[in-house]
C-alpha positions in Angstrom: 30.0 48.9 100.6 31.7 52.0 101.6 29.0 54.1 99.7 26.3 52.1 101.4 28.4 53.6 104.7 28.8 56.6 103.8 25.1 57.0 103.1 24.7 55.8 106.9 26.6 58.3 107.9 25.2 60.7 106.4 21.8 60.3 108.3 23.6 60.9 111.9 22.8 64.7 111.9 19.2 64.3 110.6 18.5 61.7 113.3 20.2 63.8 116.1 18.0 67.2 114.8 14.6 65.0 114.6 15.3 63.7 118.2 15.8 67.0 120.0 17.6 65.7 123.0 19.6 67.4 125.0 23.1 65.1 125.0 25.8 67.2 124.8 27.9 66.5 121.9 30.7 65.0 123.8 28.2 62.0 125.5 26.5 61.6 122.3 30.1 61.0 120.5 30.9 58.6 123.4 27.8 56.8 124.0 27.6 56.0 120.1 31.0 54.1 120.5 29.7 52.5 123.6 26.5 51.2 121.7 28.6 50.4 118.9 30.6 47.8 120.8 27.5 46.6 121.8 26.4 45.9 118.8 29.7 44.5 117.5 29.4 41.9 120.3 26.3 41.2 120.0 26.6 40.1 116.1 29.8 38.4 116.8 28.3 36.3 119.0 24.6 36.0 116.7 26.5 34.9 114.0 28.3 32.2 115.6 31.3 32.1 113.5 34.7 31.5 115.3 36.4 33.8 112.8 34.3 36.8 114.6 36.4 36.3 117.8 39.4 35.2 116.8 42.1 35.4 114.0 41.9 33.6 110.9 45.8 34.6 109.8 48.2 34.7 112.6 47.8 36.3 116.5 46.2 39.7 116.0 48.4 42.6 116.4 47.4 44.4 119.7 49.1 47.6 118.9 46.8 48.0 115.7 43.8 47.3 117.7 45.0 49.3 120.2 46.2 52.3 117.8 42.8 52.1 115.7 41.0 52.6 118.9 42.8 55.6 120.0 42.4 57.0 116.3 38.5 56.4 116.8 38.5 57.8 120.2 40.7 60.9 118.6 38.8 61.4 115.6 35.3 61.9 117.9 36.5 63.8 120.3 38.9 65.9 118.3 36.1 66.8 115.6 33.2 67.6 118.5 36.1 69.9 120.2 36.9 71.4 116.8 33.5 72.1 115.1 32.7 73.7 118.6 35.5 76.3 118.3 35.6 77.0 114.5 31.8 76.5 113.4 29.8 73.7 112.2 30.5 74.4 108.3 34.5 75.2 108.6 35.2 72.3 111.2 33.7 69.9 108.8 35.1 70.9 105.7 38.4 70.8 107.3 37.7 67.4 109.0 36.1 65.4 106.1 38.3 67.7 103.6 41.6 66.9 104.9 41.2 63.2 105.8 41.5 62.0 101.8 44.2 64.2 101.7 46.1 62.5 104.7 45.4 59.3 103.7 46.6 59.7 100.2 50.0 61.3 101.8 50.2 58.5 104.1 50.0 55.7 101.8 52.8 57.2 99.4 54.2 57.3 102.6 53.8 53.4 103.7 53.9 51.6 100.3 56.5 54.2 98.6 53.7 54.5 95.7 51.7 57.2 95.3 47.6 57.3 94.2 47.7 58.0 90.6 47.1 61.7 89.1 43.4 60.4 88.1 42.7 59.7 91.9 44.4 62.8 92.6 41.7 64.8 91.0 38.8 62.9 92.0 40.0 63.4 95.6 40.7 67.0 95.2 37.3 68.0 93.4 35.4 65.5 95.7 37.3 67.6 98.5 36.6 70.9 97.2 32.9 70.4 96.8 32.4 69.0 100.2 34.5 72.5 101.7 31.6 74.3 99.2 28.7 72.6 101.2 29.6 73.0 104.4 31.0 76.4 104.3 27.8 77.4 102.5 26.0 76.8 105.7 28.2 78.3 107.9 27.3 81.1 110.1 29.0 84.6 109.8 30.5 86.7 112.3 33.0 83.9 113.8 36.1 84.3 114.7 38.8 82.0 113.5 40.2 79.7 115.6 43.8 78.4 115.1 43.4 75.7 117.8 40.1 74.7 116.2 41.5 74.2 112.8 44.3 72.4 114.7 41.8 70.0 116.0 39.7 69.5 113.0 43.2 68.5 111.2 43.8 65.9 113.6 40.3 64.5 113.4 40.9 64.2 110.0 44.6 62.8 110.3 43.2 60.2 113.1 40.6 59.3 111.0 43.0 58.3 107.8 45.4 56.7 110.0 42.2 54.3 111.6 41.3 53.3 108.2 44.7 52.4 107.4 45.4 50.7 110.2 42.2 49.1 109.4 43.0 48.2 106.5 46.4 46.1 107.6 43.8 44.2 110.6 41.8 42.6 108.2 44.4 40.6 106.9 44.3 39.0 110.5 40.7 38.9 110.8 37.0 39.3 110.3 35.8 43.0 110.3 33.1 42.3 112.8 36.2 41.0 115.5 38.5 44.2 114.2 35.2 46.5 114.8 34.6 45.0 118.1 38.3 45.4 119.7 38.8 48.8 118.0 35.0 50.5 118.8 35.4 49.0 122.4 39.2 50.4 122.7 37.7 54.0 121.7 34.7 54.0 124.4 36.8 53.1 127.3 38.5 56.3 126.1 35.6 58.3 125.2 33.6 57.9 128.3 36.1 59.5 130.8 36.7 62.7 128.3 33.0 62.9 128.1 32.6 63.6 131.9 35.1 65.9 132.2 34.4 67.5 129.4 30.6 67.6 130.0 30.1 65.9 133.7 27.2 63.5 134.1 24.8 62.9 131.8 21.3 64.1 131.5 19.6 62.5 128.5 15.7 62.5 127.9 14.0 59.7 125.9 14.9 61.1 122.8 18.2 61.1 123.1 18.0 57.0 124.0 16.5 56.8 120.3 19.1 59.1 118.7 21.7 57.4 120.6 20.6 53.7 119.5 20.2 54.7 116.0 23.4 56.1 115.4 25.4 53.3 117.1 23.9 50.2 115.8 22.6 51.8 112.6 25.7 55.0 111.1 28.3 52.9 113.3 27.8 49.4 113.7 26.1 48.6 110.3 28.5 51.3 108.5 31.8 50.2 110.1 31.5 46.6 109.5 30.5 47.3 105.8 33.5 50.0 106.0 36.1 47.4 107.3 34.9 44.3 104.8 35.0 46.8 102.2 39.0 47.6 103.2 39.6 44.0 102.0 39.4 44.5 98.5 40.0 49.0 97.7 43.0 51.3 98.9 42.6 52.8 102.2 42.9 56.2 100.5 40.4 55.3 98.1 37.8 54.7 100.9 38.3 57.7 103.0 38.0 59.6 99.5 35.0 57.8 98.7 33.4 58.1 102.1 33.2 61.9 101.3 29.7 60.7 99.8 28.4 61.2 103.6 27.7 65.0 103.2 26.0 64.2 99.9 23.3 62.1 101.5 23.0 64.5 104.7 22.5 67.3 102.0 19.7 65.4 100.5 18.2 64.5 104.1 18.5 68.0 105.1 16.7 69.5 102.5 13.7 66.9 101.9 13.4 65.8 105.8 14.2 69.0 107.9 13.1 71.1 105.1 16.6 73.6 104.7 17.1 75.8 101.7 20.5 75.1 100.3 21.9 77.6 98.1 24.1 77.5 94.6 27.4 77.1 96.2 26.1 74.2 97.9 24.0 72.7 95.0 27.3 73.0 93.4 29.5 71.5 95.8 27.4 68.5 95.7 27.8 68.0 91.6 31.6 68.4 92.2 31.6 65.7 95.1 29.7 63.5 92.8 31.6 63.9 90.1 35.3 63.3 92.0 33.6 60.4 93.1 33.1 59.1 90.3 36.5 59.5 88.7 37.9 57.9 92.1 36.0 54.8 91.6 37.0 55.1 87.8 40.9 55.0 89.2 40.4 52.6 91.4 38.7 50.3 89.0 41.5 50.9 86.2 44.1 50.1 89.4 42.6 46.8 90.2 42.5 45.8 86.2 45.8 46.4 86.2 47.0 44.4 89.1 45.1 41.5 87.7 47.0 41.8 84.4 50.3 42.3 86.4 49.2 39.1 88.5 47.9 37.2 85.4 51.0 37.8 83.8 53.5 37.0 86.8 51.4 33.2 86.7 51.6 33.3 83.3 55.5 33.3 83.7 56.1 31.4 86.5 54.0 28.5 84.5 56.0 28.6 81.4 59.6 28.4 83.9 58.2 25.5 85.7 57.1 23.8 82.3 60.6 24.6 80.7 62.4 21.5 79.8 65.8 22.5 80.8 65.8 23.3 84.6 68.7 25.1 86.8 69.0 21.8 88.4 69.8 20.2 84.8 72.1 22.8 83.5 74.8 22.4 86.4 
């Protein structure tokens, strides 16, 4: 599932390039989170389950709604603000790059257990190729910008802490009612930064196709299959495995818009497949292990409860 997403995500920039609008990045960020909670709604309510509204474990924490929508909000606007001062391949390699990173840092951080040294190396291979791609399309003669790479970082940190976050609301409830309060959280935010930043809109018919696409299609569709998929992998495992974006918006690029990629690229792509390939490897061998560990604990607890001689008996 978070493949599937990430492959949805990877089709935002080839949509946006075919449309040729004239949205500035800003209102395109925002008004694909307001279309997003649009859609959200609009399948909660289709699908006419109560569990798409409400809880199904408990009241829903507010402040992790509320936190995962700021992180969403962040993450947009953070990244738009920092690719447009560092450069389109430098702001994403730092954004996409450091967001595994983070999220592996964070978790160690939150469970006091860290990712083990085989997700390590997928992460950092599947890291390093993505940096590869991006910075071999990335224009020469720019100047670096500290405050850029400063904002890129925090796109990336936002983005690890949403999927945590995330990860802890679906215990509460369905992904489509998590989606909903989170995506609407960030466009009540978005909305006001995009008209300061930008002032009022002025968007041709293309950009109404662009915009619809990627907010029901690379967010609504990819979120909800990104937030189910949070009930059964690490949240560090996801944002390393959502790295497979820039492999699909390679492909896209080069088939559909007809770019030239060159060997750094070519080879940044074999390393980002290959890292994730050993970070599904780890995360399978995790999950075997926890069932053993579970199977094991049951296992025990069976044989204690079957035990002739009880505490009770003893005294």
């Amino acid at each position: 599932m978070v493949l599937a997403a990430a492959a949805l995500w990877g089709t935002t920039g080839t949509a946006q390039s075919l449309a040729h609008g004239q949205l500035m990045a800003g209102w395109f960020g925002a008004l694909r989170l307001v279309v997003a909670t649009a859609f959200f709604a609009l399948y909660a309510w289709a699908t006419h389950r109560k569990s798409a509204f409400e809880p199904v474990h408990g009241p829903l924490p507010w402040s992790g709604v509320v936190g995962a929508g700021i992180c969403m909000a962040v993450y947009n606007l953070a990244f738009f603000a920092g690719v447009r001062l560092t450069g389109v391949g430098l702001g994403t390699a730092i954004a996409l790059g450091s967001g595994p990173l983070w999220a592996g840092v964070l978790q160690a951080m939150v469970t006091r257990q860290l990712p083990s040294a085989r997700w390590w190396m997928g992460t950092v291979a599947a890291v390093g190729g993505g940096a590869m791609m991006a910075l071999s399309s990335s224009g020469a003669g720019q100047a670096l910008s500290w405050p850029g790479i400063a904002l890129c970082l925090a796109s990336g940190l936002s983005y690890a802490i949403y999927t945590l976050l995330n990860k802890k609301l679906v215990r509460y409830a369905g992904a489509a009612s998590i989606t909903l309060r989170a995506f609407g959280v960030a466009a009540l935010l978005a909305l006001p930064a995009a008209w300061i930043d930008g002032g009022a809109p002025a968007p041709v018919a293309a950009d109404y196709w662009a915009v619809a696409y990627v907010g029901v299609i690379t967010a609504g569709v990819a979120y909800l299959l990104f937030s189910q998929a949070l009930r059964h992998i690490s949240a560090a495992t996801g944002v390393t495995l959502a790295l497979g974006e820039p492999v699909v918006a390679f492909t896209l690029a080069t088939l559909v818009l007809g770019e030239r990629p060159g060997a750094m690229a070519s080879a940044g792509l074999l390393l980002v497949i290959a890292g994730v390939l050993v970070v599904v490897r780890a995360e399978l061998r995790a999950a075997r292990a926890g069932a053993s560990a579970s199977a094991a604990q049951s296992a025990r607890s069976a044989a204690l409860s079957s035990s002739p001689t009880s505490t009770t008996d003893m005294a």
